[in-house]
C-alpha positions as CSV (number, residue, x, y, z in Angstrom):
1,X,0.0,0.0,0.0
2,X,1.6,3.2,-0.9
3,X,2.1,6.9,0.8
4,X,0.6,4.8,3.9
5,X,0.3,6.8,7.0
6,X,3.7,7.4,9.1
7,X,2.3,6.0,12.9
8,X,5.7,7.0,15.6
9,X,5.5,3.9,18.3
10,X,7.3,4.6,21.4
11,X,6.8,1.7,23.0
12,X,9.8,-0.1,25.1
13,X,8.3,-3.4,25.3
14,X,9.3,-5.1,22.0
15,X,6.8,-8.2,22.3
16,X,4.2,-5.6,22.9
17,X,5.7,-3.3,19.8
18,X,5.7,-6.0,17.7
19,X,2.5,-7.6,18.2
20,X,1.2,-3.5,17.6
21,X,3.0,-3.0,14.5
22,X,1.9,-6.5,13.2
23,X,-1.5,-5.4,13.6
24,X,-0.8,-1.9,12.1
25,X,1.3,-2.6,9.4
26,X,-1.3,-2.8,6.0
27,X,-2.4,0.6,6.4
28,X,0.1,2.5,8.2
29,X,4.1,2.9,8.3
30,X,5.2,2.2,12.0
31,X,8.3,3.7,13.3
32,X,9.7,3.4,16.8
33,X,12.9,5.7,18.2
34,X,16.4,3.7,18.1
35,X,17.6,2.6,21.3
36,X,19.7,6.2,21.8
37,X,17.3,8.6,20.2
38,X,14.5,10.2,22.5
39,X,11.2,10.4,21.4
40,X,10.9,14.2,20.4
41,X,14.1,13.4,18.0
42,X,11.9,10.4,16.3
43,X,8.9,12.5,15.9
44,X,11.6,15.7,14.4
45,X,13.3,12.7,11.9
46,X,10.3,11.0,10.7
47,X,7.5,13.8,10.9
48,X,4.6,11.1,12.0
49,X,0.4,11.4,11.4
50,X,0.1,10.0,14.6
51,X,2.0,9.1,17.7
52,X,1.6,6.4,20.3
53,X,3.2,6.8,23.5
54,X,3.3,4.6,26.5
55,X,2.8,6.3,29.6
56,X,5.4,4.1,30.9
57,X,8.3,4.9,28.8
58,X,11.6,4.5,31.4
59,X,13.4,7.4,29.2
60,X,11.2,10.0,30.1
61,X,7.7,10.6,31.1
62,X,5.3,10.4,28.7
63,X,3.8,13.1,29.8
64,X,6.6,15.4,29.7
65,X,6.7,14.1,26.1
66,X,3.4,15.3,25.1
67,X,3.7,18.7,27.0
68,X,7.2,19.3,25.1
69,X,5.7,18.3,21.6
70,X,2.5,20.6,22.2
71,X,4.8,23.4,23.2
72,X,6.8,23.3,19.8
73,X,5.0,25.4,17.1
74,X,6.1,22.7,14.8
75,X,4.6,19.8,16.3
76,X,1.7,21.1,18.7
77,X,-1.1,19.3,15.7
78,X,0.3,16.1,16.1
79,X,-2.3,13.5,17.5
80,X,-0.9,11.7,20.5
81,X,-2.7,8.3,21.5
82,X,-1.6,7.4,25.4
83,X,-1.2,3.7,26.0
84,X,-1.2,2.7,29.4
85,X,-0.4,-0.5,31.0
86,X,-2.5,0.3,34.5
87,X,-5.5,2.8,33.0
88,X,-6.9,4.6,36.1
89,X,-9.1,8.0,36.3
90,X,-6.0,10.1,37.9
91,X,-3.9,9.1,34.4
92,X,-6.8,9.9,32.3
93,X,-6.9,13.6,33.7
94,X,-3.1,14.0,33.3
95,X,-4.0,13.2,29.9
96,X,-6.3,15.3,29.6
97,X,-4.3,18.0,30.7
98,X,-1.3,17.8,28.7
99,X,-3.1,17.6,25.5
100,X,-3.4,13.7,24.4
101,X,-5.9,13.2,22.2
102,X,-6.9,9.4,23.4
103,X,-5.9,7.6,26.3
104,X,-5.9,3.1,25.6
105,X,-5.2,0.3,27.6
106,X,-2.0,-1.3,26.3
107,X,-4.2,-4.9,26.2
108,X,-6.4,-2.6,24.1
109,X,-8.0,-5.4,20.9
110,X,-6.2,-5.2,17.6
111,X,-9.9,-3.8,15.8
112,X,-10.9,-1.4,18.5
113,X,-6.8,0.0,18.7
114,X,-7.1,0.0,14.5
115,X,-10.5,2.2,15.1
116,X,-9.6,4.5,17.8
117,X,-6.3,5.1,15.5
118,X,-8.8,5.9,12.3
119,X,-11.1,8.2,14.4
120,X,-8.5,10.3,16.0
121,X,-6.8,10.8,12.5
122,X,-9.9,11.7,11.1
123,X,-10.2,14.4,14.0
124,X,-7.5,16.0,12.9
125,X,-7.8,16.4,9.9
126,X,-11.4,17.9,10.2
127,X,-9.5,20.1,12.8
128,X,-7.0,20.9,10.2
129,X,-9.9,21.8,7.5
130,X,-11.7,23.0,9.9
131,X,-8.7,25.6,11.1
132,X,-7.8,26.5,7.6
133,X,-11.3,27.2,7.1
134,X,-11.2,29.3,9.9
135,X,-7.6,31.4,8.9
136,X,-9.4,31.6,5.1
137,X,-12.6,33.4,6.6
138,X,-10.1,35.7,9.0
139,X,-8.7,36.6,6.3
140,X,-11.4,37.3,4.2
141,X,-13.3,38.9,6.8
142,X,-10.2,41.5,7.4
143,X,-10.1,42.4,4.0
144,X,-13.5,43.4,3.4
145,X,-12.7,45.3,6.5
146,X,-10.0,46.8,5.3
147,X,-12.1,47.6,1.8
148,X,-15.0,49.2,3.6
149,X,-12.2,51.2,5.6
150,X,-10.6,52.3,2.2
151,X,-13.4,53.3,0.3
152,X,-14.8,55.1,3.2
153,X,-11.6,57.3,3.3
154,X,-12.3,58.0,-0.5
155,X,-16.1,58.9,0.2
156,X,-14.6,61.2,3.0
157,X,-12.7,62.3,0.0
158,X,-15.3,62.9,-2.2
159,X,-16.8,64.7,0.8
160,X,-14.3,66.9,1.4
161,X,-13.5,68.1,-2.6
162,X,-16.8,69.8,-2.6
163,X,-15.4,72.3,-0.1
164,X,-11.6,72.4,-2.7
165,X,-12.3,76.0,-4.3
166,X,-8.8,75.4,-6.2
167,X,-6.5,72.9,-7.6
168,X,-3.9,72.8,-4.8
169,X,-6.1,72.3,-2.1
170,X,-7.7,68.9,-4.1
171,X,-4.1,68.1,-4.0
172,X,-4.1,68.3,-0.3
173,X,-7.0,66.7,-0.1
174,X,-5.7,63.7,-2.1
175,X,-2.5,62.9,-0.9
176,X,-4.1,63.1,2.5
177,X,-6.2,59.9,1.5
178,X,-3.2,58.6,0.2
179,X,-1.4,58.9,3.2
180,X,-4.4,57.4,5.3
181,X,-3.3,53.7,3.0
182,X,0.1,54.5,3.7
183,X,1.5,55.1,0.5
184,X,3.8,58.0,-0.5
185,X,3.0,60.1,-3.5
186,X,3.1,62.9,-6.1
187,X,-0.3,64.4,-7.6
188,X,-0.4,66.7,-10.9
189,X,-3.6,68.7,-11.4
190,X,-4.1,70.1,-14.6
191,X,-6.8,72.5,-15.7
192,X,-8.5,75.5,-17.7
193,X,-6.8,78.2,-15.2
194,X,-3.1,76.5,-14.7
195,X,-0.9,73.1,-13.8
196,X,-0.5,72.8,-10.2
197,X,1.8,69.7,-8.9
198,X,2.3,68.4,-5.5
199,X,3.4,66.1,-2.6
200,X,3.6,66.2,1.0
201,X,6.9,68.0,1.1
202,X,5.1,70.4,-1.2
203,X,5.7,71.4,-4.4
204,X,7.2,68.8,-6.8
205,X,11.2,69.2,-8.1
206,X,11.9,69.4,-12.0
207,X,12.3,66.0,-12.1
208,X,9.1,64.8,-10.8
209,X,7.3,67.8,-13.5
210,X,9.4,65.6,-16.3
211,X,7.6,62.5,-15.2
212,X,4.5,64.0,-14.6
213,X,4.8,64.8,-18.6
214,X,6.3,61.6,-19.5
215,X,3.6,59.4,-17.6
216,X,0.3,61.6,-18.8
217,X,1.1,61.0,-22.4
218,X,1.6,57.1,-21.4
219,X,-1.5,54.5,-20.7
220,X,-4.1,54.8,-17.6
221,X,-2.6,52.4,-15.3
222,X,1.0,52.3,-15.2
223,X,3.3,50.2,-13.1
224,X,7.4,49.5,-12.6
225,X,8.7,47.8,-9.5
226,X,7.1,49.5,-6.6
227,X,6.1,52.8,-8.4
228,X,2.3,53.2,-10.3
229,X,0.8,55.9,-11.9
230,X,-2.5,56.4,-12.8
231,X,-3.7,59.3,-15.6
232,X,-6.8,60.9,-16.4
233,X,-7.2,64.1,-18.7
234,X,-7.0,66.2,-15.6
235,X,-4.9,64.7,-13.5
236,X,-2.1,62.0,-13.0
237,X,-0.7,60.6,-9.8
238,X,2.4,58.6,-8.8
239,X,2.8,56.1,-6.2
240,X,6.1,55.2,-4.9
241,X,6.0,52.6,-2.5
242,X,2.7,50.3,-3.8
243,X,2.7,46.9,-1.8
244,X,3.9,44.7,-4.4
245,X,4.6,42.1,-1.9
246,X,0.9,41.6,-1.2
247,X,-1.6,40.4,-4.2
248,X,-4.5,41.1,-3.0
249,X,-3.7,45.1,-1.3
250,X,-1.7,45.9,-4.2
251,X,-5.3,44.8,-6.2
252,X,-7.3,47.2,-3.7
253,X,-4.9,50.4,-4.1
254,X,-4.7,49.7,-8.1
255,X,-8.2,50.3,-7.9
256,X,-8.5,53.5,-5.4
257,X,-6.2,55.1,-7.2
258,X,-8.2,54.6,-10.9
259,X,-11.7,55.3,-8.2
260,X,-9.7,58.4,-6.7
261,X,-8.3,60.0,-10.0
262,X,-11.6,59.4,-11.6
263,X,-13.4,61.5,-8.5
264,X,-10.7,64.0,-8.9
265,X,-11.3,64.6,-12.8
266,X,-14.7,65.1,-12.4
267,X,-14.3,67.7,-9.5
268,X,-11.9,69.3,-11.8
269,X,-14.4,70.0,-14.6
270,X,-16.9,71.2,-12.1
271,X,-14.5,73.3,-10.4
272,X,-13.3,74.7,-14.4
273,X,-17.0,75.1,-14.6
274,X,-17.6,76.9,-11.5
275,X,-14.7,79.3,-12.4
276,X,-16.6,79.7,-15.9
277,X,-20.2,80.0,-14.7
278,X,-18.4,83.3,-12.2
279,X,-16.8,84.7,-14.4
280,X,-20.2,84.9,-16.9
281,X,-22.0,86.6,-13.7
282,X,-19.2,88.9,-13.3
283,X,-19.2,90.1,-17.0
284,X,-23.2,90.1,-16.8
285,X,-23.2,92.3,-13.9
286,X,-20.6,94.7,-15.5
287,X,-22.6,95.2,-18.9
288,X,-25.6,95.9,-16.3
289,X,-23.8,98.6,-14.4
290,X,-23.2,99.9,-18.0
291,X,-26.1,99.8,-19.1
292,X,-27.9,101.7,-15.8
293,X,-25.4,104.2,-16.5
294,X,-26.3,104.7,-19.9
295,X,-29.9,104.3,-19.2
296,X,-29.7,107.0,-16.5
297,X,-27.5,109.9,-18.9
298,X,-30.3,108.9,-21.5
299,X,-33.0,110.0,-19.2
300,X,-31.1,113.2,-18.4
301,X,-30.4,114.1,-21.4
302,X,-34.3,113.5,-22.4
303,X,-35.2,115.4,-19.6
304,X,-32.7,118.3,-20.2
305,X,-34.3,118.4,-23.7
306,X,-37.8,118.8,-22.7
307,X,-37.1,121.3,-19.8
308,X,-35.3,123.1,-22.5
309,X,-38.2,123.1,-24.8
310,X,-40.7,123.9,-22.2
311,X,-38.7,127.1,-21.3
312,X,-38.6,128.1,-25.1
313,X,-42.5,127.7,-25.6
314,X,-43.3,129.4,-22.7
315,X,-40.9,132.3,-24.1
316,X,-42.7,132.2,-27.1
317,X,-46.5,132.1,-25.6
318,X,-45.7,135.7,-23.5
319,X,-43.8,137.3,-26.6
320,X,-46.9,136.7,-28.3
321,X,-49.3,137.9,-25.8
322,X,-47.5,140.7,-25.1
323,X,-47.4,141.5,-29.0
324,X,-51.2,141.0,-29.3
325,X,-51.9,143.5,-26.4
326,X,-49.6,146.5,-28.1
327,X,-51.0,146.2,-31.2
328,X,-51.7,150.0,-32.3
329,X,-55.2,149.8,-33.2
330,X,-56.2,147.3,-30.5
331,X,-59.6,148.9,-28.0
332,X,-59.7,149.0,-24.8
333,X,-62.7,146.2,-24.4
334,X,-60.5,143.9,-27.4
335,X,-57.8,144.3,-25.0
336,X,-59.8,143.5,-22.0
337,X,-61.1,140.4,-24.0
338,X,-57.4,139.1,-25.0
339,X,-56.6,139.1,-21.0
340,X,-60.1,137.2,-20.7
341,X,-58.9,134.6,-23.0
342,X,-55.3,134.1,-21.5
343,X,-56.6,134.1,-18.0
344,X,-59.1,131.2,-19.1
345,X,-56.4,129.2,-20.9
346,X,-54.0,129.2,-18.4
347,X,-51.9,128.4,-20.8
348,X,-48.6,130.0,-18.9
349,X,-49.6,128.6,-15.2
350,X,-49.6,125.2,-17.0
351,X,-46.2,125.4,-18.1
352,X,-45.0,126.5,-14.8
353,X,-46.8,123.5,-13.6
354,X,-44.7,121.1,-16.2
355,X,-41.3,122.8,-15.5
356,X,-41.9,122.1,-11.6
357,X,-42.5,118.4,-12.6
358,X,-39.7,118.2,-15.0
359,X,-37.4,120.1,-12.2
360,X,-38.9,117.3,-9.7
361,X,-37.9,114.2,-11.6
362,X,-34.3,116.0,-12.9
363,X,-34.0,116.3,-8.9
């Protein structure tokens, strides 16, 4: 029977050993230690599924065994079955607290030994599965974590841009999320009004500008060694120290940064917009104020123009009465009349009336 189970027998009684490995022999490989190796040297040489260990080993108790192999990191899974020649309650609890797994007469029958062997390496391997189920869900479980942590700092992101009035301030605003994962990097914004480029220790060197130039005109995801750079038509960052050492982060931040940079072109064209939309009112309101102005000399100019003309018919209206009362032949009663008629008119009181009005809006 091939790749049979490795079974570690540390038993000192060969008649005892031999009659156990005769019965265990067709579906397991039985060792035992050499007359000058100790047990915890077997079990290091020949890596066992399973070890049998007499309590009543005269090298050293079996107990001690089992504590020492449950206290090495590299051996603390290994089932250990306890064989005992006197079985009592008091050996059972030692058991017990060391950490054996089963605890057997040494008379124990050759089927119920060959069960109790089958059970208790069934046991661990469901504890095996069972704890690598475990460690896969931790580990699941902390990076969902850590991906609801992450794209909450970019919704705090998205958050704060709304309040970013200009181009360096995103830039604050984005390396500070940056610096949240723990990576280090450079940010380039560009825009309608200028190019502003950034880092932490403020603004970039000439070099970092040339690769800011060099890695817009290249694809959107860029990557060598530990650096990547991401580029959108408004901005392109650079990370320097992504976690290349780690699958499944490095994933995660590929993908904040492309979610990031995508947020921060958008709040660029907004912000481009904004700066528009202002500017617009700001003309709107100056061709206003020009217009009032104009509107406003038109109206005096209107109204110095009909004062003007008021003045000159009311000029005209006496020279004329006055005329018509010194004309050589008029009578006394035709001249008495004419006064009648111009009193009745009131054609001169009106006019007064109208300058007033005209002097009142002028005013």
């Amino acid at each position: 029977m091939k790749n049979r189970p490795a079974i570690l027998l540390a038993e000192e009684d060969d008649f005892a050993a031999e009659l156990i490995i005769e019965i265990l022999q067709e579906q397991y490989q039985v060792y035992r230690p050499t007359q000058r190796q100790s047990v915890l040297e077997a079990v290091k040489q020949h890596s066992p599924a399973l070890l049998l260990l007499n309590l009543s080993n005269s090298k050293s108790s079996g107990l001690a065994v089992c504590k020492a192999i449950r206290d090495n990191g590299n051996t603390a899974d290994l089932p250990i079955i306890f064989l005992s020649d006197h079985p009592d309650d008091n050996e059972l609890f030692s058991v017990y607290e060391v950490g054996g797994d089963d605890y057997l007469s040494s008379s124990v029958t050759a089927t119920e030994l060959g069960s109790r062997i089958s059970h208790t390496l069934a046991q661990h391997i469901e504890r095996h599965t069972l704890k690598a189920d475990l460690s896969n869900a931790f580990s699941v479980a902390m990076t969902a974590m850590s991906s609801a942590a992450e794209v909450g700092e970019i919704l705090q992101f998205l958050r704060a841009s709304f309040n970013c009035t200009d181009y360096l301030s995103i830039c604050k605003e984005v390396l500070s999320t940056l610096s949240s994962f723990g990576l280090d990097a450079r940010v380039q914004i560009r825009g309608q009004q200028t190019s502003v480029s950034y880092s932490d220790l403020g603004s970039c060197s000439a070099v970092e500008e040339s690769i800011f130039t060099t890695m817009a005109q290249q694809g959107r995801l860029v990557s060598f060694k530990a650096h990547s750079a991401c580029t959108y038509e408004h901005i392109t960052l650079i990370v320097k120290n992504m976690p290349i050492d780690n699958a499944d982060r490095y994933g995660r931040m590929s993908d904040n940064l492309a979610l990031l940079c995508e947020a921060v072109n958008e709040r660029v064209i907004a912000l481009d917009n904004e700066i528009v939309i202002k500017q617009q009112k700001e003309s709107f309101a100056e061709l206003v104020d020009v217009v009032n102005v104009s509107l406003v000399d038109m109206n005096q100019q209107l109204v110095n123009s009909l004062q003007v003309a008021l003045v000159a018919i009311q000029e005209h209206y006496q020279t004329q009465c006055a005329q018509l009362l010194t004309l050589p032949d008029l009578s006394p009663s035709q001249a008495t009349a004419l006064q009648h008629i111009f009193s009745e008119t009131a054609l001169d009181s009106k006019l007064n009336a109208l300058l007033q009005q005209v002097d009142y809006h002028n005013n």
